[in-house]
C-alpha positions, 0 to 999 in steps of 0.5 A: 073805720069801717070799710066793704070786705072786698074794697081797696082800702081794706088793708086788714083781712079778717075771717072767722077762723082769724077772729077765732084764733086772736080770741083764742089767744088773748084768752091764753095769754091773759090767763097766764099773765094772771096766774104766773104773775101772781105768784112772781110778784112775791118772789121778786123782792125776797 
């Protein structure tokens, strides 16, 4: 839904530097879960 930035129904403030930071992190954490999750999945069953 999109709504005006300075409206009463926008219950979920975003800026740039929020953006910036939810990119940043989703990228990290996407990364780790690709690489150790690899190498646990072996060490799982053995």
């Amino acid at each position: 839904m999109v709504v005006e930035p300075h409206s009463a129904a926008n219950v979920l403030p975003v800026n740039g530097a929020d953006n910036w930071l939810h990119l940043g992190l989703g990228v990290i954490l996407l990364g780790l879960g690709l690489g150790l999750g690899r190498g646990a999945q072996g060490r799982v069953g053995g």
